[in-house]
N, C-alpha and C positions, 0 to 999 in steps of 0.2 A: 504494500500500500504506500500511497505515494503520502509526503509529507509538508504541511503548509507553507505555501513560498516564505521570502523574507518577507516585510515591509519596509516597505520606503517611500519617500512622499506623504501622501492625503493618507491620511489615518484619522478614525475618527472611534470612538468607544462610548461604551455606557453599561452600565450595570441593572439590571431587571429584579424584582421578584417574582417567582413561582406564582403567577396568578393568572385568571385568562386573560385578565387586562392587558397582563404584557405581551401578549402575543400580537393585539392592534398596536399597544403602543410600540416594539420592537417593528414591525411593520414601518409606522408611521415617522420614528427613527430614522430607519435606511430608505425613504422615500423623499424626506427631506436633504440628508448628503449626499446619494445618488445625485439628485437634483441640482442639489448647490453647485455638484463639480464637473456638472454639463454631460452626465453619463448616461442623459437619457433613453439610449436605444437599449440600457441595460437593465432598466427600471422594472418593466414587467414581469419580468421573468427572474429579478433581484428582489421582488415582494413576493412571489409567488414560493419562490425555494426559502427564501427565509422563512415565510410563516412555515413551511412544514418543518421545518429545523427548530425552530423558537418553541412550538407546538410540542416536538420530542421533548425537546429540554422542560418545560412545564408539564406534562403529563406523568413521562417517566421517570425523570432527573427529579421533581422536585426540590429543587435548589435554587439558591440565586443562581444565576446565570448572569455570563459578560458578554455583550454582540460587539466583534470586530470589523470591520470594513474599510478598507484600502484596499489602494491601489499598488500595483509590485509594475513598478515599471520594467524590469527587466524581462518578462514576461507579457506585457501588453497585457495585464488581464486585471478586474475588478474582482476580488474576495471579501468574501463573508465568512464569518467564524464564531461560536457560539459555543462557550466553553461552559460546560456546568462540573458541577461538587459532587457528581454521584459516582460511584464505581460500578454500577451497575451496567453489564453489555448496553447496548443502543437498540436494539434487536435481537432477541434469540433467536428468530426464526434466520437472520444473516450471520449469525455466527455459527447454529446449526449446516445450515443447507449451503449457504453462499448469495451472493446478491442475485448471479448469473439463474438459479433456481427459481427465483422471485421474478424475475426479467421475464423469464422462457414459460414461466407456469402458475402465473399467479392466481390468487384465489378470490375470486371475482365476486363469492359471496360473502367475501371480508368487510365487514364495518368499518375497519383500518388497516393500517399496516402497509399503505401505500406509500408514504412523504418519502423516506427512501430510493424508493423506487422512482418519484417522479424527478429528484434530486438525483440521480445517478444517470437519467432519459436527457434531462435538459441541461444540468452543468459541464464545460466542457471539462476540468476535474473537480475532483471532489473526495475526501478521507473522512477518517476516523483517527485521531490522533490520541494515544491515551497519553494522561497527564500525573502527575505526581499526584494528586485527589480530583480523581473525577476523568473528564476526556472534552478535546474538543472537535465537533464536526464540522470541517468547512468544504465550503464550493469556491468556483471561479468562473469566471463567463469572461470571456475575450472583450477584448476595449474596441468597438467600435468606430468610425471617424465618422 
């Protein structure tokens, strides 16, 4: 698994609590500095992967959580990063079977268990990084002009 570029330049952070709330307002967060930094062909699809990332983090993690967001110029690319306090897998069914199993056979009368999956379809990368407590999951979507 590949592991979160550097950052450099435009970086922006904030810290959330475990509630639903923070899942609009983490949302409404990277809606606003996408914006500010003129990255808007990356917008839709930078709100859409984050809530199901933010989503994880407050359902499963239960923890504060910290949303990152820069830019890594050496890369051309816009990341996101959502670190939470829990030790707990991200998915058992991806650490049981594999993502690729999710991908090819998923289970369509699932209530959940998709963010993942649409987070692995639309980011050009994306990991699971575990951390000294806890783990963070980010994406990347290529820079636009």
């Amino acid at each position: 698994m590949e592991t979160a570029p550097i950052q450099t330049q435009r970086t922006e952070r904030r810290v959330f609590q475990p509630t639903a709330g923070s899942v609009r307002a983490g949302r409404d967060f990277l809606r606003q500095v996408v914006s500010r930094w003129g990255l808007d062909g990356q917008l839709d699809t930078t709100i859409l992967l984050a809530s199901e990332v933010v989503a994880n983090a407050v359902v499963h993690a239960a923890t504060p959580f910290i949303v990152d967001v820069f830019v890594s110029d050496d890369r051309r690319e816009l990341v996101v990063a959502v670190t939470d306090f829990c030790d707990r897998p991200v998915l058992s069914p991806i650490a049981a079977l594999g993502l690729r199993s999710l991908l090819d056979d998923p289970d369509l009368d699932a209530e959940s268990g998709r963010g993942l999956v649409i987070v692995a379809t639309l980011a050009d990368r994306w990991g699971i990084d575990p951390c000294e407590q806890g783990k963070t999951v980010w994406f990347s979507l290529p820079l636009t002009l």
